[in-house]
C-alpha positions in Angstrom: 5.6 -15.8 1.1 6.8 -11.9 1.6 6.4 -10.2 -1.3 9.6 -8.2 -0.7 11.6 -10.6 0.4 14.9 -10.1 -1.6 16.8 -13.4 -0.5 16.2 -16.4 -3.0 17.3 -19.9 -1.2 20.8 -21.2 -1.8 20.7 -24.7 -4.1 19.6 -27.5 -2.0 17.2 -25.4 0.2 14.3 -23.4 0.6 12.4 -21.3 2.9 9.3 -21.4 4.8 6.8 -18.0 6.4 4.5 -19.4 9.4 3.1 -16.6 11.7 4.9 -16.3 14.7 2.1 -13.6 16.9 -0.2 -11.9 15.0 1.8 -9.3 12.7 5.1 -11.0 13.0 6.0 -13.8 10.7 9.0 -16.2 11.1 11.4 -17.3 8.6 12.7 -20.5 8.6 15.6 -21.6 6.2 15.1 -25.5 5.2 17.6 -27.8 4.2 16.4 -30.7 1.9 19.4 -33.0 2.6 18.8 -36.4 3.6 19.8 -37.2 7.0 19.6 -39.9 9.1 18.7 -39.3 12.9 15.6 -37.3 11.5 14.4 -39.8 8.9 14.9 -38.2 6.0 13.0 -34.8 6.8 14.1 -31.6 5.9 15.8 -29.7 8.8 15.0 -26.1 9.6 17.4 -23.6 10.9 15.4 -20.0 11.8 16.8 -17.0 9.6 14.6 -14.3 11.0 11.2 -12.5 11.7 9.3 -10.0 9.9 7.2 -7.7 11.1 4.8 -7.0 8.5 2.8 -4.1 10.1 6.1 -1.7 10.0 8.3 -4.1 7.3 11.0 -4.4 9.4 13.2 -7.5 9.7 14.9 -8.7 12.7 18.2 -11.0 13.9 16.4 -14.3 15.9 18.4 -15.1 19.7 16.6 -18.1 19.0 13.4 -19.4 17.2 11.3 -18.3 20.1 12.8 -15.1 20.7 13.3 -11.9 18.5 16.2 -9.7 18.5 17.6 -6.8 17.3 16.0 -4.7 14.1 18.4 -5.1 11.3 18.8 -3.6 7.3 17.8 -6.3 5.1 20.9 -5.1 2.6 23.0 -6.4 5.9 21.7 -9.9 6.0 22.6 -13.1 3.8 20.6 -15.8 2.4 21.3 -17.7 5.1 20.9 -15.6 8.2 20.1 -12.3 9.0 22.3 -12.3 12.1 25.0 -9.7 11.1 28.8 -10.9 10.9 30.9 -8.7 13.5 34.1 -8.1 11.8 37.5 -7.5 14.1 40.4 -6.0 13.0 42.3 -6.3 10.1 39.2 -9.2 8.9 37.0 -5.7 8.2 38.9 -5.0 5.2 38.9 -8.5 3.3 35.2 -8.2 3.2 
């Protein structure tokens, strides 16, 4: 596990680190539900990569692919994709 990782996992799930290349790790956000096309396993969703040599975390494109650098204070326990906000839905935030 990152030691600095500030998210803790919402009830019901948990998270999981595997290296992704050497220096980058990938988080995965799992979901302990019990479903039924998957026999009962846990399904993952990717929340993000770190890269541990300069501490940075970064937005997936998709579990293969890593995206744009982005301030962990920005991201949720969920994602760290950030939300775009338009308009007036800025201010109800």
């Amino acid at each position: 596990m990152i030691a600095e990782f500030p998210h803790h996992p919402p009830k019901g799930y948990s998270y999981e680190f595997e290296e992704f290349k050497r220096g980058v790790v990938s988080i995965w956000l799992c979901c302990h539900r019990k479903f039924v096309y998957n026999g009962g396993a846990p399904t993952r969703t990717i929340w993000g990569f770190w890269k541990e040599k300069t501490n940075e975390y970064f937005a997936p494109i998709n579990s293969k692919t890593i995206g744009a650098c982005v301030n962990i204070k920005d991201t949720r326990p969920w994602t760290s994709m950030p939300i775009k906000y338009i308009g007036l839905e800025q201010f109800f935030v």
